[in-house]
Steps between C-alpha positions, in 0.01 A plus 500: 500500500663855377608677838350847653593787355645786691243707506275222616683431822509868576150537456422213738802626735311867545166318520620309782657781692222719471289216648747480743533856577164643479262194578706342757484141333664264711820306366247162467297695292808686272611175448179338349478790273865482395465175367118494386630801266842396403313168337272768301788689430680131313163449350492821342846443438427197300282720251720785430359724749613720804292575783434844358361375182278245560136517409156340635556214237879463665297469833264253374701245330716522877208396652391295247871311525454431894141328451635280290786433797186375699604766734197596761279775453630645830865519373348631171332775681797633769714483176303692296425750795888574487482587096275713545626717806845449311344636127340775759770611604684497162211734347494761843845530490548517106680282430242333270266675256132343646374194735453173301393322830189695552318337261591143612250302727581335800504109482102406698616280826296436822642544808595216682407455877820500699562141723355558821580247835197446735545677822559157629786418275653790601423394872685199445806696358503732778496206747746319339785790495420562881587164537771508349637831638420361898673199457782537279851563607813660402525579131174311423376725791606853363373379130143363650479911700622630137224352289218520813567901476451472122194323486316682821580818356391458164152295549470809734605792257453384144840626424642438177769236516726784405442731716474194786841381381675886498348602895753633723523521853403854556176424297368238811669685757234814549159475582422119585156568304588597188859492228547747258515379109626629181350284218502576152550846328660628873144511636514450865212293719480400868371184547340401847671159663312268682630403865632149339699651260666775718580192752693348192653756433598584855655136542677551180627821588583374797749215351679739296619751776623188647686362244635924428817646559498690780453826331145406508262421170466783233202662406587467198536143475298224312280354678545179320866560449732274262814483366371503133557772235163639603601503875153402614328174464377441153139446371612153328645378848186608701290284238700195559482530879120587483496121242702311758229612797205389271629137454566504854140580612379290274391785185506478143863684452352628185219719619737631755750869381524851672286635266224259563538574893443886356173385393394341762550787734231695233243232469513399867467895575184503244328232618509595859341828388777763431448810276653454176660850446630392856673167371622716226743715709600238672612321161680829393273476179503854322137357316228341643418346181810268625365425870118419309688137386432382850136619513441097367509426863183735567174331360477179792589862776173710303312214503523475857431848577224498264309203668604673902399821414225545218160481610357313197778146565317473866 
């Protein structure tokens, strides 16, 4: 396949720091881009065409090319959603004579309903890293207090696994009813803690001033500190651990991921009666359209309060 041309890879270089610099897109999110457009970049590539020149019918026969890669209709859509901020930007900043995206429809997909564990499923998992973290000891011990702070605290918050991963110490360390959040775009959220998983963290905390040097334990710290590149536990290592505790309490290891404890927190939250705008801050969602996925929970919850409360179901 012919390679980029310059002015290609400058074009998606400036799109990337302005969505960077001005939108506050997280690195996850730069990177998805980066690659979602540097594959639209070879394709156009492949016909002769820079990013600057390419037309409706350039956009079509791209999207055209990846249905016929079986690829889902989601990845079709959050690919095509970066072609057309990227040929937005192109045209605002003039680097492009007109918009050949804005005439191109969006793939049609439904949106699926995210896995959700039972309230008792998650009461097993809850029970089973208490166990754990009351009866191991040494290493195992530290490791069991590790992953017990991880899970209380993010049933509890419905923290993205990256912002779980990336807490530091002086985020817990403040008022024991609430930690302090920046999610995506730099938007920043408290999120109220429930007593269980302020006591995990407390016992965590706890363990690492003991194992500290005596100049005490830095605000600044990970919570979850490693000695990767990343200097904090990583998402990928968190998923393994959260796998291993499944098999252990006898759960299907595939339902089980951080992001899946996310939606728990949400649906459990629902169908006990919260306010959805509520369950929305808490998420850090910048759209409710986003939080309104977990509104499947809600008919069995109206049809209760329907049949207690309306006059006509007595």
């Amino acid at each position: 396949m012919p390679a980029q041309g310059a002015g290609s890879r400058r074009l998606i270089s400036g799109f990337l720091e302005m969505m960077s610099a001005e939108r506050g897109a997280s690195a996850n999110t730069l990177t998805a881009y980066a690659g979602d457009l540097e594959l639209y970049a070879d394709f156009l590539a492949s016909r002769s065409r820079r990013l600057d020149e390419a037309g409706s019918n350039d956009i079509r026969a791209w999207l055209e090319a990846m249905q016929a890669e079986g690829l889902a209709k989601s990845t079709l859509s959050r690919r095509l959603s970066a072609v057309r901020q990227l040929h937005r930007f192109a045209y605002a900043e003039g680097a492009s004579d007109d918009d050949p995206a804005t005439v191109i429809a969006a793939p049609q997909r439904q949106a699926g309903l995210p896995k959700v564990l039972s309230v008792g499923q998650v009461d097993r998992l809850l029970a089973g890293v208490r166990d754990r973290a009351a009866n191991a000891r040494g290493k195992a011990r530290i490791k069991a207090l590790r992953l017990a702070c991880l899970i209380e605290v993010l049933y509890a918050t419905g923290l993205r696994v990256s912002e779980l991963v990336s807490l530091t110490v002086g985020q817990v360390s403040g008022d024991d009813r609430f930690i302090g959040v920046r999610g995506k775009g730099g938007r920043e959220r408290l999120v109220p803690l429930s007593p269980a998983a302020r006591a995990a963290i407390d016992a965590w905390t706890s363990e690492l001033k003991r194992l500290a040097p005596p100049s005490g334990l830095p605000a600044g710290q990970f919570l979850f500190a490693s000695r990767g590149k990343e200097k904090h536990l990583t998402r990928q290592h968190f998923a393994l651990l959260l796998k291993d505790l499944a098999r252990d309490v006898g759960l299907d290891a595939a339902l089980l991921s951080p992001h899946v404890l996310r939606h728990a927190f949400a649906s459990h939250l629902l169908q006990g009666g919260a306010d959805l705008r509520a369950v929305q801050q808490m998420l850090g969602h910048a759209d409710i359209s986003t939080t309104q996925i977990y509104t499947h929970v809600l008919p069995e919850k109206l049809r209760d309060v329907v049949e207690s409360h309306h006059p006509l179901s007595q």
